[in-house]
C-alpha positions as CSV (number, residue, x, y, z in Angstrom):
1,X,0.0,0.0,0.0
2,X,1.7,3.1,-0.9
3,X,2.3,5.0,1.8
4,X,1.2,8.7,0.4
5,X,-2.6,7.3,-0.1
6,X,-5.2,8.1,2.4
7,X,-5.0,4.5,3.7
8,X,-1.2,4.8,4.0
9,X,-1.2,7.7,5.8
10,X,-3.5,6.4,8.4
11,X,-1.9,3.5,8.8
12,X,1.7,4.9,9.1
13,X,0.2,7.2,11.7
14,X,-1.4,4.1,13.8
15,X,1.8,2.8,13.8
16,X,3.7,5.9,14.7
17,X,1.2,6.3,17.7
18,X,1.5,2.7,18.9
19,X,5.5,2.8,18.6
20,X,5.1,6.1,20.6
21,X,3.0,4.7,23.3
22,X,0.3,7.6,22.8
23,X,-1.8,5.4,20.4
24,X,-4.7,5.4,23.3
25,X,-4.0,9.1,24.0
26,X,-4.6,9.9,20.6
27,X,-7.3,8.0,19.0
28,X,-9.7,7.9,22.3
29,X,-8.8,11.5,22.8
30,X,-12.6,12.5,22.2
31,X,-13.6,9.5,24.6
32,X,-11.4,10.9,27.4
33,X,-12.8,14.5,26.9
34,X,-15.9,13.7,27.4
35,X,-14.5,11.8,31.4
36,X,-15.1,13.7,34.1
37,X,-11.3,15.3,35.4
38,X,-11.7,13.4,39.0
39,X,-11.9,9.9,37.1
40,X,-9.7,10.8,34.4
41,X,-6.6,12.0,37.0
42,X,-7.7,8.5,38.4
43,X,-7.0,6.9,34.7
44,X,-4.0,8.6,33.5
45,X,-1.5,6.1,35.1
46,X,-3.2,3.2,33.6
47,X,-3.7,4.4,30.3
48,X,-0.2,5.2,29.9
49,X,1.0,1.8,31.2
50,X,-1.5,0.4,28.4
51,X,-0.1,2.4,25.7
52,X,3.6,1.6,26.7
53,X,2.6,-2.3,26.6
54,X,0.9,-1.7,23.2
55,X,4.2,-0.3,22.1
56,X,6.6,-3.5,22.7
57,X,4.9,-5.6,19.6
58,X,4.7,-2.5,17.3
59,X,8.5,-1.3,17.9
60,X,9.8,-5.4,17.6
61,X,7.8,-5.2,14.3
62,X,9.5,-2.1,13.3
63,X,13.0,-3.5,14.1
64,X,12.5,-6.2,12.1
65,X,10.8,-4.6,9.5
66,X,13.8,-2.3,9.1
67,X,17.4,-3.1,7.3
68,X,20.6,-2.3,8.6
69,X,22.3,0.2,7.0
70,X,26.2,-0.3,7.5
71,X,27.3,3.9,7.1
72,X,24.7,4.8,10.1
73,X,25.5,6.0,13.7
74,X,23.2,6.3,16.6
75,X,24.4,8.7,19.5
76,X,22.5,8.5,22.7
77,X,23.3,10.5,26.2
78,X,20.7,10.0,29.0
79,X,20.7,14.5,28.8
80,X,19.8,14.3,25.3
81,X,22.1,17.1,24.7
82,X,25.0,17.7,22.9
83,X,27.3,16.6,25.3
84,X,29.5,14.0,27.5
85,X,31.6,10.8,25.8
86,X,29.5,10.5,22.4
87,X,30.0,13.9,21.6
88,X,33.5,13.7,21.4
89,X,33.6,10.7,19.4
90,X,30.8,12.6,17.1
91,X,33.2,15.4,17.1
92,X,36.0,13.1,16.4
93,X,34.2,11.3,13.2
94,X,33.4,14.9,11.8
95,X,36.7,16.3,12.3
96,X,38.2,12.8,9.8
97,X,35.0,14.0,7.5
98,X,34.0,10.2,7.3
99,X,31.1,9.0,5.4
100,X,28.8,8.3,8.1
101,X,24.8,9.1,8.6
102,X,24.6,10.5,12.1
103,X,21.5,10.5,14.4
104,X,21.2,12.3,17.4
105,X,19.1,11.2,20.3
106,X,17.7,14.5,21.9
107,X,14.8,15.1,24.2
108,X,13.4,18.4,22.8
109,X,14.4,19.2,19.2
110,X,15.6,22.9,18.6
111,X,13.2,25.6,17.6
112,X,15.4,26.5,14.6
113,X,17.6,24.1,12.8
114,X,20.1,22.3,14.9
115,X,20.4,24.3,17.3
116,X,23.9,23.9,19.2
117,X,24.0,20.6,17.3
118,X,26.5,19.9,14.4
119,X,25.0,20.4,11.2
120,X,25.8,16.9,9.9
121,X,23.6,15.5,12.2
122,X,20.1,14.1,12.2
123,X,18.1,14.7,15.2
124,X,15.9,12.0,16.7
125,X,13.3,12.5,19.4
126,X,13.5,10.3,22.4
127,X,10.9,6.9,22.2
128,X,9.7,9.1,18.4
129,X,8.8,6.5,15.7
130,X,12.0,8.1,13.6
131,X,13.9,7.4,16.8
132,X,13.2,4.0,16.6
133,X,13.8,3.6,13.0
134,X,17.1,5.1,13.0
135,X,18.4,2.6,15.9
136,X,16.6,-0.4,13.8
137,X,18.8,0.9,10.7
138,X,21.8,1.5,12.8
139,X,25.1,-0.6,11.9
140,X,26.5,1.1,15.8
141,X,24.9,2.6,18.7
142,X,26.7,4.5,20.9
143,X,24.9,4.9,24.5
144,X,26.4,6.7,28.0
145,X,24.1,5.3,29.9
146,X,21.4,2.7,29.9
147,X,18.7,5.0,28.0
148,X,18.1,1.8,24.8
149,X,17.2,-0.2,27.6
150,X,14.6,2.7,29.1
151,X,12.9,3.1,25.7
152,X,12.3,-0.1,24.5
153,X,14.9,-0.7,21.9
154,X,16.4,-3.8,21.6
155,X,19.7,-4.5,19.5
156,X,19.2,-6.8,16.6
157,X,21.8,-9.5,15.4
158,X,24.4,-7.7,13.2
159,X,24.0,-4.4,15.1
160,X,26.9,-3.2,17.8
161,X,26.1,-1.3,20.9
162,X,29.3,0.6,22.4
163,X,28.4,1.8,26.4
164,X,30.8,4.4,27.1
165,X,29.4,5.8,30.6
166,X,29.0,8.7,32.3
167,X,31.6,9.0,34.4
168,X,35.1,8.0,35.5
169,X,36.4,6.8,38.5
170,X,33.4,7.4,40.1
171,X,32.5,7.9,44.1
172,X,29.4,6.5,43.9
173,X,28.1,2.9,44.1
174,X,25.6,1.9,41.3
175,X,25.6,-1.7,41.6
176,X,22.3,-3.4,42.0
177,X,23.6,-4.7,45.8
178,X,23.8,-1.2,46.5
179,X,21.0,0.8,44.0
180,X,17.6,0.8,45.4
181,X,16.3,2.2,42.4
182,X,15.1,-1.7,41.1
183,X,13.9,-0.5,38.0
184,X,16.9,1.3,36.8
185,X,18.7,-1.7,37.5
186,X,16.5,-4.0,35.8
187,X,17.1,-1.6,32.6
188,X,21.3,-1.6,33.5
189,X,20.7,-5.2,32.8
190,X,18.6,-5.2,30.2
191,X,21.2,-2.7,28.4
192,X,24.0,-4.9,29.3
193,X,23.2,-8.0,28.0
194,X,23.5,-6.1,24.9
195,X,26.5,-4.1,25.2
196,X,29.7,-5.6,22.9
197,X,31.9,-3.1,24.0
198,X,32.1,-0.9,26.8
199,X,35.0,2.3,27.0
200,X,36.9,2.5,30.2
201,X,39.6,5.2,31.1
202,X,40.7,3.4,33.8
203,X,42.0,0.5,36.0
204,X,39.8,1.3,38.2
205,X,36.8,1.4,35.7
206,X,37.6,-1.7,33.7
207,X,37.1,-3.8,37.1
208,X,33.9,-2.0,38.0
209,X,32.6,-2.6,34.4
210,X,33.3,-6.7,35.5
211,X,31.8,-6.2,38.8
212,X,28.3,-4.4,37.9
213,X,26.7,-5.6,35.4
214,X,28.9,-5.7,32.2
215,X,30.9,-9.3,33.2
216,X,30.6,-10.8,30.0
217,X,31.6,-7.5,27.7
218,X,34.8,-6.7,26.0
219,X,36.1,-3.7,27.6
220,X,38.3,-0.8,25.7
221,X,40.7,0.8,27.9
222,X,41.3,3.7,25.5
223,X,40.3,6.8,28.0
224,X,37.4,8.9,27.5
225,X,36.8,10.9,24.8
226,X,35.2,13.8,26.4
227,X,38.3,13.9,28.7
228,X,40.5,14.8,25.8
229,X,39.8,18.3,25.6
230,X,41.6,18.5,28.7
231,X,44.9,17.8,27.6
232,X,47.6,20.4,25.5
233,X,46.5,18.5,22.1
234,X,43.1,20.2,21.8
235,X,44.2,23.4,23.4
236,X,42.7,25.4,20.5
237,X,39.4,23.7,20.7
238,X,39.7,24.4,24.7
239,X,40.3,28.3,23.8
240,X,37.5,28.3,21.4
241,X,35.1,27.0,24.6
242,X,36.5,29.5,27.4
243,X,35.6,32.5,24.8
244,X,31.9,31.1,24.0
245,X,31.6,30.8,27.9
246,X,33.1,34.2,28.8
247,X,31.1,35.9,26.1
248,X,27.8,33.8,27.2
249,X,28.2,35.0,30.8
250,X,29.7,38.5,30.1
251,X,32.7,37.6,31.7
252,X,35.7,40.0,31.6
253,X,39.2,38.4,30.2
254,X,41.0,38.2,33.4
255,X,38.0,36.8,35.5
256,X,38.6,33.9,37.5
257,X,35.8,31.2,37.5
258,X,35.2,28.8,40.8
259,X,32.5,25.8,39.6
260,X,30.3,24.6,42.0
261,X,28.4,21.5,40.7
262,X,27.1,19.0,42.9
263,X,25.3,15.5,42.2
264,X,21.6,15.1,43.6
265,X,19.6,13.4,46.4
266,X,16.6,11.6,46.2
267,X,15.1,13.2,49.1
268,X,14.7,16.4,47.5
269,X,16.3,18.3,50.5
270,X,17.9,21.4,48.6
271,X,19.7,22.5,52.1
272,X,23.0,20.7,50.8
273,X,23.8,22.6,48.0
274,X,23.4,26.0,50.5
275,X,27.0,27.6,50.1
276,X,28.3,30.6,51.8
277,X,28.9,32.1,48.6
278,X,29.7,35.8,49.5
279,X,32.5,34.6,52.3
280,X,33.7,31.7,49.6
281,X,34.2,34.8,46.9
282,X,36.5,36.6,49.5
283,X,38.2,33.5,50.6
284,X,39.2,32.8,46.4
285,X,40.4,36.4,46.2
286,X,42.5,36.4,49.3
287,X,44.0,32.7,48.4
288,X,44.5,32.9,45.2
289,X,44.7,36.5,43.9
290,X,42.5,38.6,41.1
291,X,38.7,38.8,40.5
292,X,36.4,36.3,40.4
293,X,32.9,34.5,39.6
294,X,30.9,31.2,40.9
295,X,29.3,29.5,38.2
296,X,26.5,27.4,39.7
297,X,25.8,23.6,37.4
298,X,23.3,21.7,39.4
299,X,22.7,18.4,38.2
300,X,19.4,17.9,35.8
301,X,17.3,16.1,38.6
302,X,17.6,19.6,40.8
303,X,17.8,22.2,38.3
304,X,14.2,23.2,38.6
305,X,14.2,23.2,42.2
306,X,17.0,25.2,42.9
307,X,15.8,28.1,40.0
308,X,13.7,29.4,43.4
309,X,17.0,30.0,45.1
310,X,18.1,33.9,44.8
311,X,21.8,33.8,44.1
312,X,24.4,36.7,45.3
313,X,25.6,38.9,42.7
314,X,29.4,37.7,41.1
315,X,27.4,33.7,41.3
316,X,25.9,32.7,37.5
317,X,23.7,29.6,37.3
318,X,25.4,27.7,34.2
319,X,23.0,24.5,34.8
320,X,21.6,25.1,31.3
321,X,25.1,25.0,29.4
322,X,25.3,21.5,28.1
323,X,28.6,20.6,28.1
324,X,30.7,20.4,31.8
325,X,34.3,19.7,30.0
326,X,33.6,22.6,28.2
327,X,33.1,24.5,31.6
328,X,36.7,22.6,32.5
329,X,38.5,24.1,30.5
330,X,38.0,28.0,32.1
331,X,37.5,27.1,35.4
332,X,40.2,28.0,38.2
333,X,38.3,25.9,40.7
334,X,36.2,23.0,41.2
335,X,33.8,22.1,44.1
336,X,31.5,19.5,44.6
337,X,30.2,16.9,46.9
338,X,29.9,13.2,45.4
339,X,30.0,14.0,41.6
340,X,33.0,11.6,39.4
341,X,33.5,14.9,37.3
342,X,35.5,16.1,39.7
343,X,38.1,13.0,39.2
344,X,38.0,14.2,35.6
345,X,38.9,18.1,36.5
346,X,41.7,16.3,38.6
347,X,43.6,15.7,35.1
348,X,44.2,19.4,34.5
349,X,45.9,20.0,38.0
350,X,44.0,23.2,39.0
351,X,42.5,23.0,42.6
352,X,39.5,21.2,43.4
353,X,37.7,20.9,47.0
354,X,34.6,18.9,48.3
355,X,31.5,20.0,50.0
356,X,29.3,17.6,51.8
357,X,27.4,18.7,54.6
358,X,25.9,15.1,54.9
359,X,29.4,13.3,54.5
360,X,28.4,11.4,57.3
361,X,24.8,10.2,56.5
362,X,25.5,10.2,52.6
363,X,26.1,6.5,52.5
364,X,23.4,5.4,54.5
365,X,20.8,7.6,53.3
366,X,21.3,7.7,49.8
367,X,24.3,5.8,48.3
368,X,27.4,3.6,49.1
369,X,30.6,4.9,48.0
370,X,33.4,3.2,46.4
371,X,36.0,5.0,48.6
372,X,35.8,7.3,51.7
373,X,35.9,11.1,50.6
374,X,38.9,11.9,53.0
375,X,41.4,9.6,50.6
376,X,40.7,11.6,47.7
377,X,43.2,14.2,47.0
378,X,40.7,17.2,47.7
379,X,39.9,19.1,51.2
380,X,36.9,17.9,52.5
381,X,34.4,20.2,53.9
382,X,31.3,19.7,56.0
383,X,30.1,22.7,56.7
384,X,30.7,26.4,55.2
385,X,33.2,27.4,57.9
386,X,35.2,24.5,56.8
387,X,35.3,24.9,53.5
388,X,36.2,28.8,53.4
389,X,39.1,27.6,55.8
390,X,40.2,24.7,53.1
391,X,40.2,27.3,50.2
392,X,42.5,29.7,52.5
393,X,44.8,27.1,53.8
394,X,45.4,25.5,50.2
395,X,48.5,23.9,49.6
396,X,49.5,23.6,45.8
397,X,52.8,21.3,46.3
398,X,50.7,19.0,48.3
399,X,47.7,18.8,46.5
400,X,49.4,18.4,42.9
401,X,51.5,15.3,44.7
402,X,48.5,13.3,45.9
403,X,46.4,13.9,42.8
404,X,49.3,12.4,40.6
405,X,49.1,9.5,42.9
406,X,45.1,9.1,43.0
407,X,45.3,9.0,38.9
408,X,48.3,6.2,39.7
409,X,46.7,4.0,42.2
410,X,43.6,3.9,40.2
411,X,45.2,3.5,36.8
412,X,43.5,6.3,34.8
413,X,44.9,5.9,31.4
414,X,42.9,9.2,29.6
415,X,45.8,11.5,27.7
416,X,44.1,13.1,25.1
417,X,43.9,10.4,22.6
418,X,40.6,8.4,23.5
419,X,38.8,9.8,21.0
420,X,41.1,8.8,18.3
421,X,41.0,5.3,19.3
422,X,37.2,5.0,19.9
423,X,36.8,6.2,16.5
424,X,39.3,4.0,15.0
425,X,37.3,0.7,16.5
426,X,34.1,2.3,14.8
427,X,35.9,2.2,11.4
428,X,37.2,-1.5,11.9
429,X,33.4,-2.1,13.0
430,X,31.7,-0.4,10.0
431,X,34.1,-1.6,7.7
432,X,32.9,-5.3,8.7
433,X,29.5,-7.3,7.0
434,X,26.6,-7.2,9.1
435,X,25.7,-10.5,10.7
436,X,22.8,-11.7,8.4
């Protein structure tokens, strides 16, 4: 049935609703108008888990309806921005101009074309009928987290599915001994079961790869793409980022920047993230010299809460910039509590310090950690006082020793490379037949 006739059109739209899970939404939406709200509040949950179970048998239809097509890519981050590990391999694959088709997972498409988004790209909605069919067509998938697993997807034979993470050598646990979130683990394995490859910059990683959930995969020690823009090799690209950022915020050249950017909690209690900031600006000015400005990035789970919080003048909110190495790269100073980024900011030797006002309750309240806070290589505050006296009494020598020796005893392996070598498996992988 050709699929620009009436008939077509209605039965491509069927199927795009089913795939979508909104196909009750949508064709009983004159049935539900006509509910009264108080039964229909009652309803909603229901209806949704009906249309997400009439999606399973219309997306497996569409998966094997579609043929894989050995030039495409699909990039998925669990932001749906343009940001973390795949974007640096994206970047990476642009920059050797190869002959790829490109798909970018995002949650909310631009208003005008692409957006911050590369050109060459395709942008997919999340759980869209075109995202689907782009991931059923995909020769590799390229996932940070375990978001294929969330929507549905599953990987067909002759397909590869690269996990490159989140993170680095992370603080927190996320194993499913130690996770109470059962249905995020029930998706890490879901996802897992698929993965062929996973990246690892680390020692450290590689093991924790074996000991979650990713056993049986093939792990990559090449380093992490997105930490390359760290290291003297992609110092233009760095400059490039600290002038979009200073212009974005109306910085002045010889501002300093201190990044604040803490992790979240599942009891919604805001009071963690409560800094001193007025006393922590004087105590970066008499410490380390010059003017300066906090920026503010407050993971995606609390950024809507903490938009009621009135901030001090000389303190910007950057939560809505998308790209944290970016922010790396001008930043003086780092702070946070129980966020792996700041093992990444570790690699460019500036100072770094961590503020946890529940240090002591963190672990039993929320999440295990893989190591105590006190043998990292940064001050540990737990409470404002503290941490005003740690930036004061900073000791450069001392630090710079015991952060080399952190990267050591863990066996971080990232120097500014990784994405070279990631991209370099994707050609071997591309350049191979699909399994038929």
């Amino acid at each position: 049935m050709a699929q620009n006739s009436f008939l077509g059109r209605k039965k491509l739209a069927i199927r795009k609703a089913l795939v979508e899970h909104r196909f009750i939404k949508t064709f009983f939406k004159y049935l539900f108008d006509k509910i009264p709200k108080t039964i229909k509040g009652k309803w909603k949950k229901f209806w949704k888990k009906v249309d997400k179970m009439l999606a399973v048998p219309a997306i497996r239809r569409l998966e094997r309806d579609t043929p894989i097509d050995p030039d495409t890519i699909v990039f998925i981050t669990s932001t749906g921005r343009y940001d973390c590990n795949p974007k640096w391999i994206c970047e990476e694959i642009l920059r050797q101009q190869l002959p790829y088709k490109l798909y970018w997972t995002v949650r909310k498409k631009p208003k005008f074309g692409n957006g911050r988004f590369p050109m060459e790209l395709t942008l997919v909605k999340r759980d869209s009928y075109e995202f689907h069919e782009a991931c059923a067509s995909a020769r590799v998938i390229i996932d940070n987290s375990t978001s294929m697993a969330f929507m549905q997807h599953h990987k067909k034979p002759g397909q590869i599915l690269i996990e490159t993470w989140h993170g680095a050598i992370g603080i927190k646990k996320f194993s499913k001994d130690t996770n109470t979130d059962k249905v995020w683990v029930q998706k890490a394995e879901e996802e897992a079961a698929s993965t062929d490859y996973c990246i690892s910059n680390s020692t450290f990683e590689t093991e924790l790869y074996k000991d979650t959930f990713w056993a049986n995969t093939e792990i990559l020690q090449y380093g992490h793409a997105r930490n390359d823009i760290l290291f003297p090799n992609y110092s233009e690209r760095a400059e490039t980022a600290k002038q979009e950022i200073y212009e974005k915020y109306q910085l002045e050249p010889e501002t300093r920047i201190c990044m604040y950017a803490p992790t979240f909690r599942n009891d919604g209690d805001i009071s963690p993230y409560l800094i001193d900031y007025n006393n922590l600006l004087e105590a970066l000015k008499t410490r380390f010299g010059g003017e300066w400005v906090i920026f503010t990035r407050y993971h995606r789970l609390i950024t809507k809460k903490m938009k009621s919080i009135k901030l001090p003048q000389g303190v910007k909110n950057v939560s809505g910039y998308p790209d944290i190495q970016e922010l790396m790269c001008c930043i003086d100073v780092g702070i946070t509590d129980y966020s792996s980024w700041i093992c990444e900011y570790m690699l460019t030797g500036r100072p770094g310090f961590l503020y946890a006002t529940d240090a002591d309750s963190f672990v039993h309240n929320e999440r295990a950690l893989f190591y105590p806070l006190t043998s990292m290589p940064f001050p540990l505050a737990r409470n404002n006082k503290e941490l005003i006296e740690n930036v004061l009494q900073f000791d450069e020598t001392g630090f710079k020793e015991k952060c080399d020796a952190f990267l050591k005893k863990y066996g971080c392996v990232d120097d500014g490379h990784a994405s070279e070598r990631a991209v370099e498996k994707i050609k071997e992988l591309m350049g191979s037949s699909p399994e038929k």
